[in-house]
C-alpha positions as CSV (number, residue, x, y, z in Angstrom):
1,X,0.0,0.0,0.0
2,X,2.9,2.7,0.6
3,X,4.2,1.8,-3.0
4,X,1.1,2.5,-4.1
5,X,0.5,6.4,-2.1
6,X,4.2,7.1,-3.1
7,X,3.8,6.5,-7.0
8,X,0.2,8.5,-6.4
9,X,1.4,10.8,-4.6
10,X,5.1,11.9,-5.8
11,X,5.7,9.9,-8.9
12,X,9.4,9.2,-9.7
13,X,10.7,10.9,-6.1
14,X,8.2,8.4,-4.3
15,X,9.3,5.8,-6.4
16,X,13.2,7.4,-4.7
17,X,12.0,7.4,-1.2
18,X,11.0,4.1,-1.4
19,X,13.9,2.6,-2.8
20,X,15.5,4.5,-0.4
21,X,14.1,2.9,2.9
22,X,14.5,-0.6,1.4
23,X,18.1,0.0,1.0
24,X,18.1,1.4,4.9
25,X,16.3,-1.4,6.3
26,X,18.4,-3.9,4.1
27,X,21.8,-2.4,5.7
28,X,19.9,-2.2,9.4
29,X,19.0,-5.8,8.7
30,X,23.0,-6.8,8.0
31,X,24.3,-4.4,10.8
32,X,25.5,-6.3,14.3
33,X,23.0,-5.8,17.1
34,X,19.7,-4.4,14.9
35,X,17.2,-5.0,15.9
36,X,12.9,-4.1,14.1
37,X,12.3,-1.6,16.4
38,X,15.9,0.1,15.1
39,X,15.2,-0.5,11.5
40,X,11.8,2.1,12.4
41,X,13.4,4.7,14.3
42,X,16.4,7.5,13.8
43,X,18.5,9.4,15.9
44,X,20.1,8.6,19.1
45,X,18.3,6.8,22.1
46,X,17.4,8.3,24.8
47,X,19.0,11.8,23.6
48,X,16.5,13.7,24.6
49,X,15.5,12.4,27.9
50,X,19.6,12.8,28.6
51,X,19.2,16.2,27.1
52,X,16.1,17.2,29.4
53,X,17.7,15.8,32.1
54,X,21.3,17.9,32.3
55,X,19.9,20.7,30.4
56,X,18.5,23.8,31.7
57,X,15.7,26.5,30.2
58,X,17.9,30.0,28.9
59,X,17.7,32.9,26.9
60,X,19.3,32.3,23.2
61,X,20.9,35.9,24.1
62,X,23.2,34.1,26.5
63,X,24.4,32.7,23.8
64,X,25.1,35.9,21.6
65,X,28.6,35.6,20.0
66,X,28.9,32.2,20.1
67,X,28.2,29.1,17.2
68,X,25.6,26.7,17.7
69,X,25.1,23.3,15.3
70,X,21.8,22.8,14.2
71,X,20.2,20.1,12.7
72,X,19.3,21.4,8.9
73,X,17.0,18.0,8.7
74,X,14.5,18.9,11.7
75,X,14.3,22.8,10.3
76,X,13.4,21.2,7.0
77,X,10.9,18.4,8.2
78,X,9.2,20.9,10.6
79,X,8.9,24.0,7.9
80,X,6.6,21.1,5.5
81,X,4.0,21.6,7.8
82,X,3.6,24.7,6.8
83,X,3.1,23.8,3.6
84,X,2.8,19.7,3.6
85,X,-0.2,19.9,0.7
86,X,1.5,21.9,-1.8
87,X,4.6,19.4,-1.8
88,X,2.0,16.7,-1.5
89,X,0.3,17.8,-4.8
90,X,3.8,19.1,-6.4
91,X,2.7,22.6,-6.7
92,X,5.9,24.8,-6.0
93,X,6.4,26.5,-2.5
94,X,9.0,27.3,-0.5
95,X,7.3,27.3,2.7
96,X,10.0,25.2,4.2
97,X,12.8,27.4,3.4
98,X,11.4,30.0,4.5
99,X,11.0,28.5,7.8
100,X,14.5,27.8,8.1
101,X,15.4,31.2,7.1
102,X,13.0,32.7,9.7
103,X,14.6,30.7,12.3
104,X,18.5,31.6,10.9
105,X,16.9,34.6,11.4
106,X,15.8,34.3,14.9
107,X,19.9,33.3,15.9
108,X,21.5,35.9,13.9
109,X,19.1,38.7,15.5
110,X,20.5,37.2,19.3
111,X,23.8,37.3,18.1
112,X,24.0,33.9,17.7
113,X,25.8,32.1,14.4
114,X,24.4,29.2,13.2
115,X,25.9,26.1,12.0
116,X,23.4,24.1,9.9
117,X,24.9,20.4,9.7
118,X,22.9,18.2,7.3
C-alpha cells in the first residue's frame, strides 16, 4: 500500500524514497546488534530524555557571540508543515525554506551564528 500512495502521490521521487528505505532497512537488517524496532526509528536513544535531564531552560541571548550546530534536517521536516499539501500535490512552494530562514533569522538577531549540519 505505501508503493502504491508514493507512486500516487510523488511519482518518480516516491518511487526514490522508497527505494531509499528498502536499502536502509536492508543495511539495518545486516548491521550487528539491529534489531525491528531500530530498523523504524532515527536518531540517538534516549537523547532527549539525557538532554532534558542535564539541560536547563535559557535565553538564546546568553548565547550571543557564540556558534551553535543545528540540525538542517529537523528545520526542513518541521517547515513542510507549513506547507505539507502543496509538496504533497507538487505545486511549487518554498514554505519550508522559508522557515529555516526565519529561524537563521531568529539566531543571527540574538547574536547567535548558526551552523546548519545536514
Amino acid at each position: 500500500p505505501h508503493r502504491r500512495l508514493a507512486d500516487e502521490y510523488c511519482g518518480e521521487e516516491g518511487r526514490f524514497l522508497d527505494s531509499l528505505r528498502a536499502q536502509v532497512r536492508e543495511v539495518v537488517h545486516h548491521c550487528p546488534n539491529s534489531t525491528e524496532r531500530a530498523s523504524r526509528t532515527m536518531g540517538v536513544a534516549g537523547l532527549s530524555a539525557f538532554l532534558k535531564r542535564s539541560g536547563k531552560r535559557t535565553s538564546l541571548s546568553e548565547f550571543k557571540g557564540k556558534r551553535v550546530a543545528v540540525d538542517g534536517n529537523v528545520w526542513l521536516h518541521r517547515g513542510t508543515y507549513s506547507c505539507a499539501v502543496e509538496l504533497v500535490a507538487g505545486t511549487p512552494t518554498n514554505g519550508h525554506i522559508l522557515y529555516c530562514r526565519r529561524m537563521a533569522n531568529l539566531l543571527r538577531s540574538h547574536g547567535v551564528f548558526a551552523v546548519v549540519v545536514f
